[in-house]
KOLLUMTOR-598987 format. One record per residue: residue in one letter; x, y, z of N, C-alpha, C, O in turn. Coordinates in steps of 0.05 Angstrom, whole numbers, padded with zeros to 5 digits, always signed. Atoms other than C-alpha are relative to their C-alpha. Example, Ala and Ser with C-alpha at 12.3 -4.5 7.8 and 13.67 -1.06 7.14 Angstrom:
BEGIN
A+00018-00024+00000+00246-00090+00156+00018+00024+00000+00039+00024+00013 S-00016-00024-00001+00273-00021+00143-00015+00022+00014-00005+00044+00018 
This chain:
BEGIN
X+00017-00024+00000+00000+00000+00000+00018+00025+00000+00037+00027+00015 X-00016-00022+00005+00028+00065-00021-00016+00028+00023-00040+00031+00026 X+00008-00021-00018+00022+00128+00031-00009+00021-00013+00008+00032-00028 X+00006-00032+00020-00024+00196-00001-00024-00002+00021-00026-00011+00043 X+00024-00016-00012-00088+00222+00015-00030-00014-00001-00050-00009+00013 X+00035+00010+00004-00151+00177-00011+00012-00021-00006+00037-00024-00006 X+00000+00017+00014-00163+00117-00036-00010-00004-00023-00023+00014-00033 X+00013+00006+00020-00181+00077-00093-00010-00020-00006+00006-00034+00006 X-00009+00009+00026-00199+00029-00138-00009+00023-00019-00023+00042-00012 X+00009-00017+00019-00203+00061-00210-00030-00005+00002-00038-00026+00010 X+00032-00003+00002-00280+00074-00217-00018-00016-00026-00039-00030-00028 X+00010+00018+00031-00286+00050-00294+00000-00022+00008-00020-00036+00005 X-00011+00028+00002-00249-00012-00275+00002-00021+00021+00017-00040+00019 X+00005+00008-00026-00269-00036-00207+00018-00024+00008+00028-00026+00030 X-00001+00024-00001-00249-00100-00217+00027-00013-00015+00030-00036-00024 X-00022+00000+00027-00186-00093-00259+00023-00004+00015+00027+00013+00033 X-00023-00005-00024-00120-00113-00222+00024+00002-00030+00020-00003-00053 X-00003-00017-00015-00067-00086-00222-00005+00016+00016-00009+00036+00002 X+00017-00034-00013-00093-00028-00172+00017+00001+00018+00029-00019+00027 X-00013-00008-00019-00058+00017-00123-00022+00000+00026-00046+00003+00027 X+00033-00008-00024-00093+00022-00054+00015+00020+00012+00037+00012+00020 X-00010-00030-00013-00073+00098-00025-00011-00006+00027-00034-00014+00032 X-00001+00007-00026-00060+00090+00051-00013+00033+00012-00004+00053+00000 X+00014-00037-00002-00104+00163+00082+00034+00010+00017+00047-00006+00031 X-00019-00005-00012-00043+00209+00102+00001+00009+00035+00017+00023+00048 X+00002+00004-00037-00067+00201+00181+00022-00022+00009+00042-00019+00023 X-00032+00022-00006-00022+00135+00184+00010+00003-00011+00006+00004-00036 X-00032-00005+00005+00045+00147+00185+00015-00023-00007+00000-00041-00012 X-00012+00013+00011+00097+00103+00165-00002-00025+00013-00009-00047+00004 X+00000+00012-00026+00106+00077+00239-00023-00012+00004-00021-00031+00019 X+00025+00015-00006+00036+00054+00240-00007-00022-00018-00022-00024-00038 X+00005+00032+00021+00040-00017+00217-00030-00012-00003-00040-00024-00022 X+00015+00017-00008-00017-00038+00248-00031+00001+00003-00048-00016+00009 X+00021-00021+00010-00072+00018+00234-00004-00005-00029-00027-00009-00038 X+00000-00001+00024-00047+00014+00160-00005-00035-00010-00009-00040-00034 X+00006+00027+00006-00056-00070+00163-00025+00001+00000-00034-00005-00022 X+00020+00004+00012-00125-00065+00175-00015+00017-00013-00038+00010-00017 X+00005-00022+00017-00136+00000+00135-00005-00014-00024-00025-00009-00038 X+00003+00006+00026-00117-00047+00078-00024-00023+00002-00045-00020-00012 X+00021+00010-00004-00158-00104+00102-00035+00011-00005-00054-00001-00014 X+00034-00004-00002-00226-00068+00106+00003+00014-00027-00014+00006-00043 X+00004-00003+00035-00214-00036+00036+00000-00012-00008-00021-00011-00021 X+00012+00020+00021-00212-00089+00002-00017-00013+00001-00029-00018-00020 X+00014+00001-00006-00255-00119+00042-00032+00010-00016-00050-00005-00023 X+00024-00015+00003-00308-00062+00022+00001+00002-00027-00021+00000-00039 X-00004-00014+00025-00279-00041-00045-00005-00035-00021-00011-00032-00044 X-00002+00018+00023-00280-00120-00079-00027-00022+00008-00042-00034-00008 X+00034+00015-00014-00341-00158-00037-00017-00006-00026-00027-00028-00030 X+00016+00002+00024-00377-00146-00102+00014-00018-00023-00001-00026-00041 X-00031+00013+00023-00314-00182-00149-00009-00026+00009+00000-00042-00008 X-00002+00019-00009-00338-00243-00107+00024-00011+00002+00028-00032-00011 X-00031-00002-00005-00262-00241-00084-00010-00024+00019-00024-00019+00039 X-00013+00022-00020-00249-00315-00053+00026-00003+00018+00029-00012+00041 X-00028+00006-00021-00178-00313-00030+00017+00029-00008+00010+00042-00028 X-00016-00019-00003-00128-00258-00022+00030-00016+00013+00034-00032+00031 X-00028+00012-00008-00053-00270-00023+00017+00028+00004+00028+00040-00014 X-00022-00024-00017-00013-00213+00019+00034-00010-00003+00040-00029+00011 X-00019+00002+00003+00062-00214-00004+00021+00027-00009+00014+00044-00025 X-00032-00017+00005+00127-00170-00011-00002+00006-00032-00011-00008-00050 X-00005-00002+00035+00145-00135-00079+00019-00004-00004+00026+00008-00025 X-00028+00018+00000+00210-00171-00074+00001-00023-00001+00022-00036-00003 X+00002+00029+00011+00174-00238-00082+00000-00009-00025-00013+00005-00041 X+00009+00016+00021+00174-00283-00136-00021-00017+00000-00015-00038+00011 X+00030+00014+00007+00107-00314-00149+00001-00010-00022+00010+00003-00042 X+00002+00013+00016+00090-00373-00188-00038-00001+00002-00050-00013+00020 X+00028-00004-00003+00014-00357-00203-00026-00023+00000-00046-00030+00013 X+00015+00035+00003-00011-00422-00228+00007-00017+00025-00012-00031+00033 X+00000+00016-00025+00016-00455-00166-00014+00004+00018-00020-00013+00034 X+00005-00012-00030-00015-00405-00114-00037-00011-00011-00052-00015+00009 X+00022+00014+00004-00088-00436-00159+00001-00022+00000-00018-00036+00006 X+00009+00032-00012-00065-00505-00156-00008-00010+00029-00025-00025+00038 X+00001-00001-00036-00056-00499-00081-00036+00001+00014-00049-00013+00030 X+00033-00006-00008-00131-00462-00077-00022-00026-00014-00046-00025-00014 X+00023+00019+00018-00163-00527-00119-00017-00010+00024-00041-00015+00021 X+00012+00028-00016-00180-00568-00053-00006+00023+00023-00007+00013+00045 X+00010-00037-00020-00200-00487-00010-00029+00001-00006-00041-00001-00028 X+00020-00024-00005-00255-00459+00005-00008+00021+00015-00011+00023+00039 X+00006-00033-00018-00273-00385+00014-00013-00002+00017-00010+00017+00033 X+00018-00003-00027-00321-00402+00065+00007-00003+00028-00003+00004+00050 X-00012+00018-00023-00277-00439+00107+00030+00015+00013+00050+00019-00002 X-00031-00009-00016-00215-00410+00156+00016-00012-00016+00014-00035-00024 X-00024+00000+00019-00152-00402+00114+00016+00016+00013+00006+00038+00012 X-00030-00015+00001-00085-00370+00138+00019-00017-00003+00028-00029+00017 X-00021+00014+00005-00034-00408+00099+00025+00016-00024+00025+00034-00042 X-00021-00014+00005+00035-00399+00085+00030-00019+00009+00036-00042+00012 X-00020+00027-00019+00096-00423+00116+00016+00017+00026+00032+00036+00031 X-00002-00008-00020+00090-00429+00180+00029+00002+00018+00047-00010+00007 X-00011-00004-00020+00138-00410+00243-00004+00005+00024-00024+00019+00030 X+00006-00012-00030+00144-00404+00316+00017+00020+00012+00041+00024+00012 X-00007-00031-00015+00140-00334+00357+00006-00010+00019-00012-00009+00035 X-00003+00000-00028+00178-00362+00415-00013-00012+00020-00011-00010+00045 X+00017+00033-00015+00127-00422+00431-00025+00027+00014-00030+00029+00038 X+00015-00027-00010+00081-00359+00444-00029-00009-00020-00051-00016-00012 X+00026+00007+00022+00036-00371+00374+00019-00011-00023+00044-00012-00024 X-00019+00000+00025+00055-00391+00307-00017+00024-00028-00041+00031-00032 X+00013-00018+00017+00048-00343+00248+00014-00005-00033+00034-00019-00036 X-00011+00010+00036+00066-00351+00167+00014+00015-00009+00002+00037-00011 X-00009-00018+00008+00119-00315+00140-00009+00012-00024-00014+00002-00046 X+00006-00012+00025+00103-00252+00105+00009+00005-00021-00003+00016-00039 X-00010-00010+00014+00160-00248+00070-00005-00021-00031-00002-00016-00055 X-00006+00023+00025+00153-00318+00030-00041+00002-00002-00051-00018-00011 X+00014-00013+00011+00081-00283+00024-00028-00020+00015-00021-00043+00019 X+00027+00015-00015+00005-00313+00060-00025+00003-00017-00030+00023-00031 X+00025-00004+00013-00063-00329+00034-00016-00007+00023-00015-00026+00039 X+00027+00000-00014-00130-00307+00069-00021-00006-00019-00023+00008-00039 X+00034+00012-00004-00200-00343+00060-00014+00033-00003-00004+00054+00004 X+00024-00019+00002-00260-00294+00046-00009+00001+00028-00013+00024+00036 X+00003+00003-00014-00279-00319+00111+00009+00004+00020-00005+00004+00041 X-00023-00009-00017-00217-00300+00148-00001+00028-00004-00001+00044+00014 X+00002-00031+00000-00220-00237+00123-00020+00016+00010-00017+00035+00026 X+00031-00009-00023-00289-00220+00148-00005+00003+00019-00020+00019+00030 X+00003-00001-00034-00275-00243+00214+00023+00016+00017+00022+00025+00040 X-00017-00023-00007-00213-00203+00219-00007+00025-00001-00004+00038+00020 X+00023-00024-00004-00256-00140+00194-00015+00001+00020-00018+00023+00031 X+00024-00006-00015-00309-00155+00238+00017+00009+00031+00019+00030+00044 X-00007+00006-00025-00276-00177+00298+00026+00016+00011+00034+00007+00032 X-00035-00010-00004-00204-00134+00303-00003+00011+00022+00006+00003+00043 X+00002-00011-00034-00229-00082+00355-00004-00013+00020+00003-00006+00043 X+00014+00020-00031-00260-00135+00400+00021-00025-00003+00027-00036+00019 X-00017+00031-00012-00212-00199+00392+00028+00003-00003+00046-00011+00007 X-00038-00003-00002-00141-00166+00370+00011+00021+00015+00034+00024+00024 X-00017-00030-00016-00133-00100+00400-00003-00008+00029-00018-00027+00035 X+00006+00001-00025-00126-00092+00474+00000+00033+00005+00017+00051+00000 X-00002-00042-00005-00143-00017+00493+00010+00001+00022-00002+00020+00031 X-00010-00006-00016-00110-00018+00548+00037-00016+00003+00047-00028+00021 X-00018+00010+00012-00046-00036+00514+00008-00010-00027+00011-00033-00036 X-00005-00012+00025-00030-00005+00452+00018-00027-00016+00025-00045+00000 X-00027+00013+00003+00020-00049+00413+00022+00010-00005+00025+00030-00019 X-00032-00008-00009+00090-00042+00425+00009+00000-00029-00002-00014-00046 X-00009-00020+00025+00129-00006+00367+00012-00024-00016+00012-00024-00040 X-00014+00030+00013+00163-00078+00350-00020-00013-00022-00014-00023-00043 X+00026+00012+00013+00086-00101+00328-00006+00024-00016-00024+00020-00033 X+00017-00031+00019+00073-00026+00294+00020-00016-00030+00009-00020-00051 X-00004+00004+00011+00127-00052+00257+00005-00030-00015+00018-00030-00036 X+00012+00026+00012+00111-00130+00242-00036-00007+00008-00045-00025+00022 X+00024+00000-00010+00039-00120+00246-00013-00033-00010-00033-00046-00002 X+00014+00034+00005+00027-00192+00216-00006-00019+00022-00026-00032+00023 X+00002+00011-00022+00047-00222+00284-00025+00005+00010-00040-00015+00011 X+00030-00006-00013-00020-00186+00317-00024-00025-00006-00038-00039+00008 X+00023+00006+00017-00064-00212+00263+00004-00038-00003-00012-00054-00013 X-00006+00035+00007-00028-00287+00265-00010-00011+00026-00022-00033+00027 X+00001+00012-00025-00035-00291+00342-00030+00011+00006-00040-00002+00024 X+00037+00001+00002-00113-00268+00340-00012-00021-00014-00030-00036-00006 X+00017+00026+00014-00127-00314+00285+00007-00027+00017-00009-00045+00016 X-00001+00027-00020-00096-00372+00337-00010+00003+00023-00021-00017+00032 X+00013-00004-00023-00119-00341+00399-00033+00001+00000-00045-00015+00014 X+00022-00010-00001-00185-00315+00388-00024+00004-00024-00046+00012-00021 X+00019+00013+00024-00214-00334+00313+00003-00024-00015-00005-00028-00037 X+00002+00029-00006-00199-00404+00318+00010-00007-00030+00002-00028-00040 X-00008+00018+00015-00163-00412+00257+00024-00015-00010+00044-00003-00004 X-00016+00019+00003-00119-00461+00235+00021+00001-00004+00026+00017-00022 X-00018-00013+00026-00052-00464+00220+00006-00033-00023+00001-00056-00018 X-00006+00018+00017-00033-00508+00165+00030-00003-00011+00047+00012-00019 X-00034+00001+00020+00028-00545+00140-00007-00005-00030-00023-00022-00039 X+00011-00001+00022+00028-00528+00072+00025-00014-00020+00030-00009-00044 X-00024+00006+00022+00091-00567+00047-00026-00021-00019-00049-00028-00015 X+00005+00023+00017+00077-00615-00009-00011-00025+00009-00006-00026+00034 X+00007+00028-00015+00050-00683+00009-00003-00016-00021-00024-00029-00018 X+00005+00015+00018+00053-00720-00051+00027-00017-00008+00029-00036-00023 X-00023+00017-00004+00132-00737-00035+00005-00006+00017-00003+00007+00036 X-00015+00010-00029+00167-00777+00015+00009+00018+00011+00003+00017+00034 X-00013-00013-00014+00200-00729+00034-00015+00020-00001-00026+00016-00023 X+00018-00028-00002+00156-00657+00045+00005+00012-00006+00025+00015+00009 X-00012-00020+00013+00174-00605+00010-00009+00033+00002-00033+00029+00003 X+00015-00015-00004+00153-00527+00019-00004+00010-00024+00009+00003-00043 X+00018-00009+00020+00112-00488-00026+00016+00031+00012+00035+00037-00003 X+00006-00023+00006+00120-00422-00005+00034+00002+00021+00039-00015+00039 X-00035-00010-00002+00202-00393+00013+00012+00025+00011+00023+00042-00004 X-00011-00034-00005+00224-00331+00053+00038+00005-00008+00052+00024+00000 X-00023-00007+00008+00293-00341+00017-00002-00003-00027-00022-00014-00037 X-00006+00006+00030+00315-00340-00055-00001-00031-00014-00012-00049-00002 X+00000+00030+00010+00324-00404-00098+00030-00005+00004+00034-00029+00001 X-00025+00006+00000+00392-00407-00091+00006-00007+00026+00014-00030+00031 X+00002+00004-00037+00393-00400-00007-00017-00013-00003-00007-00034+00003 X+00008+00031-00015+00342-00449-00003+00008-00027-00014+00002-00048-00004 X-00017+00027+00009+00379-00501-00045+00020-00003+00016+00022-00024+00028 X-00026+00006-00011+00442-00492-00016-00003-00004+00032+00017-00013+00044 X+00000-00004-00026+00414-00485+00058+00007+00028+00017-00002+00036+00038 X-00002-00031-00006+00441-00416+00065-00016+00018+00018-00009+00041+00013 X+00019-00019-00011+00392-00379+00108+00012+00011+00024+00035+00005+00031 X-00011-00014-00031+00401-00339+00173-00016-00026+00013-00029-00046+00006 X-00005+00016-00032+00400-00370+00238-00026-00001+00009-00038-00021+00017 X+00033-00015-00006+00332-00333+00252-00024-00022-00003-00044-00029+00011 X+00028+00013+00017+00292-00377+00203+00009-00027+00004-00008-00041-00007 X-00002+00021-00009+00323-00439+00228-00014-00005+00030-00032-00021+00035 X+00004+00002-00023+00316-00428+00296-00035-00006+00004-00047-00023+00016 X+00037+00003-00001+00236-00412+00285-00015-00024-00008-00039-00028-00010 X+00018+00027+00012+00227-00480+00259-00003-00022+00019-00021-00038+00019 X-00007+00020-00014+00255-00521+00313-00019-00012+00025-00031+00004+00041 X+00024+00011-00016+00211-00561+00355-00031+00011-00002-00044+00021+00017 X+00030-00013+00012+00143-00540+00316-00013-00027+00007-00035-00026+00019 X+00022+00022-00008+00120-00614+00324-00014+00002+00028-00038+00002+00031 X+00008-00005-00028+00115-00605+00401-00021+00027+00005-00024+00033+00028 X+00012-00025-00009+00069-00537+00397-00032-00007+00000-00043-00019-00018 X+00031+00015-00003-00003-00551+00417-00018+00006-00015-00039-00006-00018 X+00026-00022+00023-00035-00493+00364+00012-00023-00024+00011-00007-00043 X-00012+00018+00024-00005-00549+00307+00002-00027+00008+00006-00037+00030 X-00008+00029-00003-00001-00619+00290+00017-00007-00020+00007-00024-00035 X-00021+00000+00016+00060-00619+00248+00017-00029+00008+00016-00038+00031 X-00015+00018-00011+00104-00676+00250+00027+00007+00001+00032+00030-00004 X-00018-00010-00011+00170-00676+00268+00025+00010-00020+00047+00020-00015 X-00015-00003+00018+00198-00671+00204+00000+00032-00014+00011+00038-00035 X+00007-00023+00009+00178-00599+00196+00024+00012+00018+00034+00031+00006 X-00023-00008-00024+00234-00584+00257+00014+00011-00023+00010+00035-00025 X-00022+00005+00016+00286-00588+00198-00007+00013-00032-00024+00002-00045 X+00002-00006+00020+00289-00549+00138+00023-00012-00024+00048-00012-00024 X-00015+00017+00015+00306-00588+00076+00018+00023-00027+00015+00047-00034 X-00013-00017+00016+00352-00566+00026+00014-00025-00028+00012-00049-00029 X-00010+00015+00021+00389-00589-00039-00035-00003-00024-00054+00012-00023 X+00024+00002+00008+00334-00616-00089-00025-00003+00007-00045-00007-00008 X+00017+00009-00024+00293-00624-00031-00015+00016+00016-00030+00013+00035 X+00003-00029-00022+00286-00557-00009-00023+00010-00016-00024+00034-00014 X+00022-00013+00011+00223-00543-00052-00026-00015-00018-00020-00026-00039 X+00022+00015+00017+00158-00573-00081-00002+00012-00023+00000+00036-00026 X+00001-00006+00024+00147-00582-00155-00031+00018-00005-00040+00023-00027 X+00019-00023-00005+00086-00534-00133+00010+00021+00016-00002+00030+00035 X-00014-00020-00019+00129-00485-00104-00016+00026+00000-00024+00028-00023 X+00011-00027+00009+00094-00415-00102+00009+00021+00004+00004+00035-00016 X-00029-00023-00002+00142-00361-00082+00031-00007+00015+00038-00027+00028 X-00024+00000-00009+00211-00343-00065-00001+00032+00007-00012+00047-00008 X-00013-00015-00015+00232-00290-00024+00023+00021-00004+00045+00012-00009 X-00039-00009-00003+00291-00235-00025+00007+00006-00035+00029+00013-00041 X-00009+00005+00025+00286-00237-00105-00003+00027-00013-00027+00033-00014 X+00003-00021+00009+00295-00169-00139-00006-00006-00027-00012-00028-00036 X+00016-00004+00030+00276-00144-00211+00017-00028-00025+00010-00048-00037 X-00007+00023+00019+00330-00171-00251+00001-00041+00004+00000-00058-00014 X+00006+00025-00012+00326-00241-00214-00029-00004-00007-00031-00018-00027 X+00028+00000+00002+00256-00242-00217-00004-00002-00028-00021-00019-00034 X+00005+00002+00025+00261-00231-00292+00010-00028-00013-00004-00040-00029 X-00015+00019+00009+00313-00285-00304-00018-00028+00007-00019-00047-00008 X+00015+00019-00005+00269-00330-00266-00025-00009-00017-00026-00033-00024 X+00016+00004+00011+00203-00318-00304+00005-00014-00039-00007-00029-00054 X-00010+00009+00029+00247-00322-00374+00004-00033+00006-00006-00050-00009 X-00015+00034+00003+00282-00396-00347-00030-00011+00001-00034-00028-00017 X+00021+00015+00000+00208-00417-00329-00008-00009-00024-00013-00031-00033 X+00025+00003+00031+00177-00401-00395+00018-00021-00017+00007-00042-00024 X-00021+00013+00008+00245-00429-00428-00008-00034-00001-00007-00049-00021 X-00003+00032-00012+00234-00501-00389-00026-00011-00014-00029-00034-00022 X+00027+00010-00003+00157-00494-00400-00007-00008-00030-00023-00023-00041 X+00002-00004+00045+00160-00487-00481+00021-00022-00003+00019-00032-00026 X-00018+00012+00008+00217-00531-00480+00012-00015+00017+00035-00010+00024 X-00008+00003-00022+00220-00575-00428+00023-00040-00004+00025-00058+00012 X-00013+00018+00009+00266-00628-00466+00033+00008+00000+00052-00006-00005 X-00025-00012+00013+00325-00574-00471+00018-00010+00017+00008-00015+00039 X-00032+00014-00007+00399-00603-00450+00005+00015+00026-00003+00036+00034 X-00008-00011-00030+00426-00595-00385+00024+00031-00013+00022+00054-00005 X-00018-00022+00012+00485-00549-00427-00019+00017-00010-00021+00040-00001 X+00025-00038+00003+00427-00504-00459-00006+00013+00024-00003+00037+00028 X+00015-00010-00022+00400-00493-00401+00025+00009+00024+00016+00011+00047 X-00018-00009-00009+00465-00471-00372+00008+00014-00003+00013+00030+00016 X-00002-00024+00016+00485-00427-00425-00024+00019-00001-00014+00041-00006 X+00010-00004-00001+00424-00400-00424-00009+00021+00032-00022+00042+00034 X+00008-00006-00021+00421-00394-00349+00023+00029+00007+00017+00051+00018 X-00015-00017-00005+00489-00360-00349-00003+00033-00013+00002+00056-00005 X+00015-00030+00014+00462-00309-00399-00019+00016+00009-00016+00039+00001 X+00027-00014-00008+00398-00284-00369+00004+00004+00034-00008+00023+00045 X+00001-00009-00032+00420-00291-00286+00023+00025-00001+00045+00030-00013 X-00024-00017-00001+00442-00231-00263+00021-00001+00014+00018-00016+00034 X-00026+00000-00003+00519-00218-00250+00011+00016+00018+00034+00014+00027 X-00009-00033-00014+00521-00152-00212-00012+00004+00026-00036+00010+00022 X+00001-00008-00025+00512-00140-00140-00028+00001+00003-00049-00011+00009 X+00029-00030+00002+00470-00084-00150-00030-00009-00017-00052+00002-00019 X+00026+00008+00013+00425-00121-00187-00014-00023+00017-00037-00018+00023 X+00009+00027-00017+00409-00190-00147+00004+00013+00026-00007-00001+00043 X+00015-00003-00022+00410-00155-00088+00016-00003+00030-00001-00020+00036 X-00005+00008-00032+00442-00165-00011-00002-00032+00003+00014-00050+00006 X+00009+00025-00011+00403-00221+00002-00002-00022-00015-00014-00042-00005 X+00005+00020+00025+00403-00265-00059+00033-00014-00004+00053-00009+00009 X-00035+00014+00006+00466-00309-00088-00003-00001-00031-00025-00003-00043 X-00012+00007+00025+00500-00315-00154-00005-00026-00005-00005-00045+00011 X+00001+00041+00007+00488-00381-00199+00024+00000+00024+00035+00019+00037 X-00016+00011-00013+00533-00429-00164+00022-00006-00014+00017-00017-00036 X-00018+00009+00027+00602-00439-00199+00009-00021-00003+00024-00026-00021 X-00011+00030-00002+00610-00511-00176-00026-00016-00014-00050-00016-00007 X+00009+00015+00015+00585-00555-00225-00025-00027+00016-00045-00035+00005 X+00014+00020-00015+00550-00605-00182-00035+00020+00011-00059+00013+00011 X+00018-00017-00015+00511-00545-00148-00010+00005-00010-00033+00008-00003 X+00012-00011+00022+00498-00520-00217-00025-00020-00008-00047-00013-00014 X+00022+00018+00012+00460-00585-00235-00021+00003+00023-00044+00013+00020 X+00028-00006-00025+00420-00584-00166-00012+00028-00011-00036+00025-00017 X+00025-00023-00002+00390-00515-00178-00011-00010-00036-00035-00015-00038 X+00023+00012+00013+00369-00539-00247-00015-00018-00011-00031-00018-00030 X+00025+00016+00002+00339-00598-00235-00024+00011+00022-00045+00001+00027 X+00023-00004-00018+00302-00560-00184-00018+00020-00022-00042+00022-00016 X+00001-00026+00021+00289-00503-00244-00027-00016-00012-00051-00008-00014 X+00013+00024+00023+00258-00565-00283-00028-00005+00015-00051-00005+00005 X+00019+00018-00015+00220-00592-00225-00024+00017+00003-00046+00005+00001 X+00014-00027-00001+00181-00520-00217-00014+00011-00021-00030+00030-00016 X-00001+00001+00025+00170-00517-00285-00004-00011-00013+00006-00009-00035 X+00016+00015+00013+00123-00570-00304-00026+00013-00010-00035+00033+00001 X+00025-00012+00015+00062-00556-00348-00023-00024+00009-00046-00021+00002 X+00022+00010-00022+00026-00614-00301-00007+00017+00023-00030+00016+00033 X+00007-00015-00020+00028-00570-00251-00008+00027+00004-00012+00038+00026 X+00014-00025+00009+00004-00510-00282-00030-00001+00003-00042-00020-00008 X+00026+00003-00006-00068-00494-00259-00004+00035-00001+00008+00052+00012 X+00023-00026+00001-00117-00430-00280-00015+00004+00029-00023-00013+00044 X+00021-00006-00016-00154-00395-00234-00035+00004-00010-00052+00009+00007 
């Protein structure tokens, strides 16, 4: 949501996305948590008529695979409690989905968050602390477990032995290689034991190598423009042509990822220059990149 004076949608096109939503210039930057359900009840009010089923809240630094985030919704329904994502634990306190590797709300979830925010998330007699102004997702994760009863879900894959996640608060490169901060390890560890979940124990452990992602993956994390581009090119590449040589698809890869700092970003990695590592990220490229697993909304 961008900060000005009104809102919108366009008027001709109600229903037309792209759209900006204008945050009123009363909340300030600092107010995470005013401007979370600011956006909530607009859309809320502004799409109700679109018969809007699900809403997916994510970063403009994600990578989104679109057809996956509708294969995912095939076996959903808007009627029914939805906050899924991938989950973590706040310190055995609640668990909440990271926003960075991006969350989808239910029609139903959203309603009850509109309805219910003043009466089941706020406490007026204890504002939230400037830490929550500024991760206001936490509020809204530990109401939906405390106080609107809904679920959390493990949303890896279930169709391999091994489980795989769908949705990534790191790049493709850090989550093949295992690369992540400490942070996003730590929040995983002993999730089977938490009483708001029935995860098994294999969720403790974040997998990595070819392993580190379902052939329904739906975002990545941390991915800037040119990355983001290179990604959507190798997809289409694999998807039109999903016979091409491990060497095309190398040459290819080396041509279109970007090379430059400044372009991939802080938090992202360069291909890998070891040959072995090279083949892991594109059989994972491949695996992401089926036209079975492409699904319309």
């Amino acid at each position: 949501a961008t900060l000005q004076q009104q809102t919108l949608p366009n008027p001709k096109q109600p229903n037309k996305f792209p759209q900006v939503l204008l945050v009123p210039r009363n909340i300030t930057v600092e107010e995470g948590v005013p401007r979370l359900i600011h956006v909530f009840r607009v859309i809320r009010e502004q799409y109700s008529s679109a018969d809007l089923d699900f809403l997916f809240f994510v970063n403009d630094h994600t990578f989104v695979i679109p057809e996956h985030v509708c294969r995912y919704l095939l076996t959903k329904q808007p009627t029914e409690p939805l906050y899924a994502g991938h989950a973590m634990d706040e310190s055995g306190r609640f668990v909440f989905v990271s926003g960075a590797a991006g969350y989808i709300l239910s029609r139903d979830t959203l309603n009850k968050l509109v309805t219910r925010w003043e009466i089941d998330c706020l406490d007026p007699n204890h504002p939230p602390a400037k830490w929550i102004q500024s991760n206001p997702g936490l509020l809204s994760a530990k109401c939906m477990q405390d106080k609107l009863g809904v679920p959390h879900l493990d949303t890896r894959d279930e169709s391999q032995p091994t489980r795989q996640h769908r949705f990534h608060a790191f790049p493709l490169t850090r989550s093949i290689s295992g690369d992540v901060d400490k942070w996003y390890i730590d929040k995983h560890e002993g999730m089977h034991e938490l009483d708001s979940v029935s995860f098994d124990e294999s969720y403790n452990t974040l997998a990595k190598g070819e392993d580190c992602c379902s052939e329904e993956t739906i975002s990545f994390h941390y991915v800037e423009a040119k990355e983001a581009e290179a990604l959507f090119r190798t997809r289409k590449t694999l998807l039109q042509k999903p016979t091409i040589s491990d060497e095309e698809l190398k040459q290819y890869l080396v041509k279109t990822w970007p090379s430059d700092r400044k372009e991939i970003g802080h938090y992202s990695r360069f291909l890998p220059g070891d040959e072995a590592a090279l083949k892991t990220l594109m059989n994972v490229l491949r695996k992401i990149s089926k036209a079975s697993t492409a699904t319309t909304c």
